[in-house]
C-alpha positions as CSV (number, residue, x, y, z in Angstrom):
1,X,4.2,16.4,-12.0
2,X,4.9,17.8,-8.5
3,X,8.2,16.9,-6.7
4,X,10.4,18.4,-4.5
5,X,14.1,17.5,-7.4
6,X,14.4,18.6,-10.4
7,X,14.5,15.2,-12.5
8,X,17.7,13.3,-13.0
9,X,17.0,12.6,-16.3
10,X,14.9,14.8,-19.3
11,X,11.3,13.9,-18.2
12,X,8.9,12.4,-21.3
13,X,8.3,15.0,-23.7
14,X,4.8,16.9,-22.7
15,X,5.5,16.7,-19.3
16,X,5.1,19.9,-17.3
17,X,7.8,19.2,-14.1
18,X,7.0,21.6,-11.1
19,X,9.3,22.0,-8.0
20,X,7.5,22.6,-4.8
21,X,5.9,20.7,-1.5
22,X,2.8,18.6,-1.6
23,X,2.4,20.3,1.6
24,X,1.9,23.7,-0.1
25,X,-1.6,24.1,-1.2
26,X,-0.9,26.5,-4.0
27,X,1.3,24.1,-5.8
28,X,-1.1,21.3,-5.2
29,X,-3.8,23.5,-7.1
30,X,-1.3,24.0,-10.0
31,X,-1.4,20.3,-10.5
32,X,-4.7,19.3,-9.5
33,X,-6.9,20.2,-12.0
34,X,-10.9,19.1,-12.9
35,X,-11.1,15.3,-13.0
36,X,-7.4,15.0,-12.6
37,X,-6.2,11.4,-11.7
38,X,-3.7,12.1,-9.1
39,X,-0.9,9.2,-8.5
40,X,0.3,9.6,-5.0
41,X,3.6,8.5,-4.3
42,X,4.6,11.5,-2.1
43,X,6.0,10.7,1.5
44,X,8.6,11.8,4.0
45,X,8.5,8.9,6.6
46,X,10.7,6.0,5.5
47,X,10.5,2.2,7.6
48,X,13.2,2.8,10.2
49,X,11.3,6.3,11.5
50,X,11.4,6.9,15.1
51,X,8.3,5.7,16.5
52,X,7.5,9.5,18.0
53,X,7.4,11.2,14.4
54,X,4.4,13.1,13.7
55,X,2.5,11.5,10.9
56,X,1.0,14.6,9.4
57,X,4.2,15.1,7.7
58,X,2.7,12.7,5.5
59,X,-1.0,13.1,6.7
60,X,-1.6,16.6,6.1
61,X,-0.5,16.8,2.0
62,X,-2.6,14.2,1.4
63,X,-5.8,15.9,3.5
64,X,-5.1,18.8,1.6
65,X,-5.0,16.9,-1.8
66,X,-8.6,14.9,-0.7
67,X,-10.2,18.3,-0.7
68,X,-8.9,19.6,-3.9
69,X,-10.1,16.6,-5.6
70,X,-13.1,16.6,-3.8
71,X,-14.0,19.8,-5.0
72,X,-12.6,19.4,-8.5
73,X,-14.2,15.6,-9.1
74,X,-10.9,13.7,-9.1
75,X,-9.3,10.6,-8.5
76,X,-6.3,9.3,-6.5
77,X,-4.0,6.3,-6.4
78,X,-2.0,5.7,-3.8
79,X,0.8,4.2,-2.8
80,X,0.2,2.0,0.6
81,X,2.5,-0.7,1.9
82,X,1.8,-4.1,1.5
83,X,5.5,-4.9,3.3
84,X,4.0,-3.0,6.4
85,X,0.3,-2.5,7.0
86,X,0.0,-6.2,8.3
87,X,2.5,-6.1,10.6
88,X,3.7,-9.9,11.0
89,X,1.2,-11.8,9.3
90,X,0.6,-15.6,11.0
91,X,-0.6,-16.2,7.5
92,X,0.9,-16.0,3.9
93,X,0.5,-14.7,1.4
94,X,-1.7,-12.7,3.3
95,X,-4.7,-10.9,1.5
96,X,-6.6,-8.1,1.5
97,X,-9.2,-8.6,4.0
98,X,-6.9,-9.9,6.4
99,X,-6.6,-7.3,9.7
100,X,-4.0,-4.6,9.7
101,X,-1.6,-4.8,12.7
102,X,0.9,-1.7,11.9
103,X,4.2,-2.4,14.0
104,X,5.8,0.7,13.1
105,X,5.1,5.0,13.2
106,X,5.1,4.4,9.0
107,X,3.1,1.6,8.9
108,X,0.6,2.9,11.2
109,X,1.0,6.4,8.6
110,X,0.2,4.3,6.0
111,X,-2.7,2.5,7.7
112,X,-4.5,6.0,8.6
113,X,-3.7,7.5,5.3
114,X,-5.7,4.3,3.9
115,X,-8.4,4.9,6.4
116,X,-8.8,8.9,5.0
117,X,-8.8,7.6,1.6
118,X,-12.2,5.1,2.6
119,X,-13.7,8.2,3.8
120,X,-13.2,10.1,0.9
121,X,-14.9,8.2,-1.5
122,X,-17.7,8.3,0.6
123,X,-17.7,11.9,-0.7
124,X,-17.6,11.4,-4.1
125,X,-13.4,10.8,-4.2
126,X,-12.5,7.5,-6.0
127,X,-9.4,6.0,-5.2
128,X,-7.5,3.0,-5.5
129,X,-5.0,2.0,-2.5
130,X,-1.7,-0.4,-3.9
131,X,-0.5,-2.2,-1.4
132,X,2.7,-2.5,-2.7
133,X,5.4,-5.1,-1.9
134,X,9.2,-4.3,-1.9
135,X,9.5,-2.9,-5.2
136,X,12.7,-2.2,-6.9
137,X,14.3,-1.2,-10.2
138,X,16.6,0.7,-12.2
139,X,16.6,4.8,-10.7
140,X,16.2,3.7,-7.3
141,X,18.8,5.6,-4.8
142,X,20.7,3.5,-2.6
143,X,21.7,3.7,1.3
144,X,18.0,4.2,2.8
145,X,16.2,2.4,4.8
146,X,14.6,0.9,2.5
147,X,15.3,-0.7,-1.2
148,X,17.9,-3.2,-0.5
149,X,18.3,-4.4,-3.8
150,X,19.4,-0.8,-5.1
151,X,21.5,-0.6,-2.1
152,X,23.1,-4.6,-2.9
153,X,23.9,-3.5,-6.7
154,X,25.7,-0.3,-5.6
155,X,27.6,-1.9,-2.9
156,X,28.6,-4.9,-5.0
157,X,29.0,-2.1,-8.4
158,X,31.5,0.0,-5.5
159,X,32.8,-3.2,-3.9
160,X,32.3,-2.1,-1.0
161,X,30.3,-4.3,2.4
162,X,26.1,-4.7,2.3
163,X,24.6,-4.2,5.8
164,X,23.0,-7.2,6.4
165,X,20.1,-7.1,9.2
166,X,19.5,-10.2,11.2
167,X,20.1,-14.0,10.3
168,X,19.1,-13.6,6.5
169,X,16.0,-15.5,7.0
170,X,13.8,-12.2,6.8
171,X,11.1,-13.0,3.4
172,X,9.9,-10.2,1.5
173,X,7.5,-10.3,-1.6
174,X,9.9,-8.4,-4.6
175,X,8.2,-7.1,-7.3
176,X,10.1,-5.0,-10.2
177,X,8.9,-0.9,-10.6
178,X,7.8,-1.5,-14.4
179,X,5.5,-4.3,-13.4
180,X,3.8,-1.3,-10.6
181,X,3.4,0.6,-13.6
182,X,1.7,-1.2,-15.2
183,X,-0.9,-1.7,-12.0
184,X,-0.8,2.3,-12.0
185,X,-1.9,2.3,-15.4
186,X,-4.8,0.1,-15.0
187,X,-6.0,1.9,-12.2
188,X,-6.2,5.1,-14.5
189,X,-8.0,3.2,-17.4
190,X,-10.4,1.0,-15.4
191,X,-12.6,3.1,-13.5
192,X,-13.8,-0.5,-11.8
193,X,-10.4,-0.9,-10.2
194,X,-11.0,-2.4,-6.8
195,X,-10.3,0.5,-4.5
196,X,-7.3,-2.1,-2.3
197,X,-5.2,-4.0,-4.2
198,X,-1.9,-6.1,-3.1
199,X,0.4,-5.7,-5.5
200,X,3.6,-8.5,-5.6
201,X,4.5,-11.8,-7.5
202,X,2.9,-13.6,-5.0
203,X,5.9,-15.3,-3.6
204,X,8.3,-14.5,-0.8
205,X,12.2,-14.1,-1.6
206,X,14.8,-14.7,1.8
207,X,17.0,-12.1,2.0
208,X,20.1,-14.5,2.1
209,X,18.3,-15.7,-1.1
210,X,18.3,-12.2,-2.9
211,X,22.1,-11.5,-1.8
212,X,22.6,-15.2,-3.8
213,X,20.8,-14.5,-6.7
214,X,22.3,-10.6,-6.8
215,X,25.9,-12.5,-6.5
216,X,25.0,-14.7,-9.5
217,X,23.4,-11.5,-11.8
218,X,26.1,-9.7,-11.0
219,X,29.4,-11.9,-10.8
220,X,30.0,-9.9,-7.7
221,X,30.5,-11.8,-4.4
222,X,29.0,-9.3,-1.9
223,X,31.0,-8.7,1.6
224,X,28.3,-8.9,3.9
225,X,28.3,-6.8,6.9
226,X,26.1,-8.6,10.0
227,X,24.5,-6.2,11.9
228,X,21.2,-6.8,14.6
229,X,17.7,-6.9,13.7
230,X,15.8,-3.6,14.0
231,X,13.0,-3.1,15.8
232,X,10.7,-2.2,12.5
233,X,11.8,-5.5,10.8
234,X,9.3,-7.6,9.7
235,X,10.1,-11.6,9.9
236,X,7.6,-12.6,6.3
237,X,5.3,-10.9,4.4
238,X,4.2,-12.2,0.7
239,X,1.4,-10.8,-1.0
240,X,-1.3,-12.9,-1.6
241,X,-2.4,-11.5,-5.8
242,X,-5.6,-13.1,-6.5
243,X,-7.6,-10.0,-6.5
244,X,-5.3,-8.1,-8.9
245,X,-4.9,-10.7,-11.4
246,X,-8.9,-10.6,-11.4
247,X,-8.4,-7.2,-11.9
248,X,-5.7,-7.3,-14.5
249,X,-6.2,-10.9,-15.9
250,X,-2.8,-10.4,-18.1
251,X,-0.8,-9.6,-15.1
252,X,2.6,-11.6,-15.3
253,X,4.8,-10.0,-12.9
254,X,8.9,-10.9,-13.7
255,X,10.8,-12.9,-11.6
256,X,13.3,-11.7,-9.2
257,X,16.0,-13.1,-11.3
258,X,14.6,-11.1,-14.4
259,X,14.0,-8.5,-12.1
260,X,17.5,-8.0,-10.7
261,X,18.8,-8.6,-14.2
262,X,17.3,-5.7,-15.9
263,X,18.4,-3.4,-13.2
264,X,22.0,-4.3,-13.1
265,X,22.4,-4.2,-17.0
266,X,20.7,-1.0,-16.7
267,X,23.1,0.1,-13.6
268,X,26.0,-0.9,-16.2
269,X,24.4,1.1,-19.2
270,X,24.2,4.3,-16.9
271,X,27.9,3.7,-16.0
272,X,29.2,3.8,-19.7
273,X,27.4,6.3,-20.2
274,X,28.3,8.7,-17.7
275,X,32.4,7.3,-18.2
């Protein structure tokens, strides 16, 4: 495993942890091996990124990491975004035929990382893009621009206000990290993956909704701070799943309610533990 942090907790026994920069090419080859299966989830552009950033922060790594598995017969799953890549959709859930309309310097990123990724199989490269909707989870690190649920439970966990962004209507298709996983894992064992896959519950949460249902997990009643919409905010997006539960017929992703559950008892067990 490549990442730039040491882990903040022991990594599974019989995993080789390596610190360094997917941009460097000699720690890439440590890791890329013959017929390794490479799951992508590096990136330094986040949602709110100026619209002038250079995408080859991102762009670049990954070019790099094409031609190593290229050479070396690998494959590659990456991590695209399904809350993103179609813009405002007139249509939900939307699917995965439906046009890409990137409103955003990540989404458009994203987008042209999707569109090296087509290319490269054409030389030999499979891959599998996820589309990913918000996903959240235990582990995730709060006060980003992105992961609003991890950013909810700390501020309700410190008691302290929860940027809100707009009018609360904003919908968003939330789908819990262990359910991803076990997407990521099907995409290792089933070498007839489809190469673009949405991955959500299929149903759209409102934000004011999520702040109500974190209130009621968490017996905490959230101050909410109202600020503006921002300019990379996205009014709906749900995923539309059929093509991933043809994939995966046993695909039951939790609900948001189970969802936010587990993550708040496992906020609490991290807290004890640490106390």
């Amino acid at each position: 495993m490549l990442a730039r942090r040491p882990p903040e907790t022991p990594p599974p026994p019989g995993t080789e942890w390596i610190l360094g920069d997917a941009v460097d090419l000699d720690a890439l080859s440590r890791v890329i091996r013959e017929e390794a299966h490479v799951i992508w989830c590096a990136g330094t552009m986040l949602p709110a990124a100026p619209k002038d950033t250079d995408p080859d922060v991102d762009l670049v790594p990954l070019g790099r990491a094409l031609k190593l598995l290229s050479a070396r017969k690998g494959c590659i799953t990456f991590f695209s975004s399904g809350g993103a890549v179609y813009g405002d959709p007139t249509v939900n859930p939307v699917t995965e035929d439906q046009p890409l309309q990137p409103l955003s310097a990540y989404a458009a990123s994203k987008v042209t990382a999707e569109e090296r990724l087509a290319r490269a199989r054409v030389r030999g490269v499979r891959s599998v893009v996820l589309r990913c909707g918000n996903v959240y989870g235990p582990s995730q690190r709060p006060g980003r621009s992105q992961g609003v649920v991890a950013t909810a439970m700390d501020c309700a966990r410190r008691g302290t206000p929860l940027p809100v962004y707009g009018d609360g209507s904003t919908t968003r298709d939330y789908v819990f990290v262990d359910d991803v996983v076990s997407v990521v894992a099907e995409t290792i064992k089933n070498s007839e993956f489809p190469s673009v896959v949405n991955v959500g519950t299929g149903l759209g949460t409102r934000l004011d909704t999520l702040i109500s249902l974190i209130h009621e997990v968490t017996g905490v009643d959230l101050q909410e701070h109202r600020r503006p919409s921002r300019d990379h905010d996205i009014k709906q997006v749900v995923l539309g799943i059929d093509r991933l539960r043809a994939a995966m017929p046993g695909y039951r992703p939790r609900s948001v309610r189970e969802g936010l559950t587990i993550t708040w008892e496992a906020l609490a067990t991290a807290r004890s533990a640490s106390s």
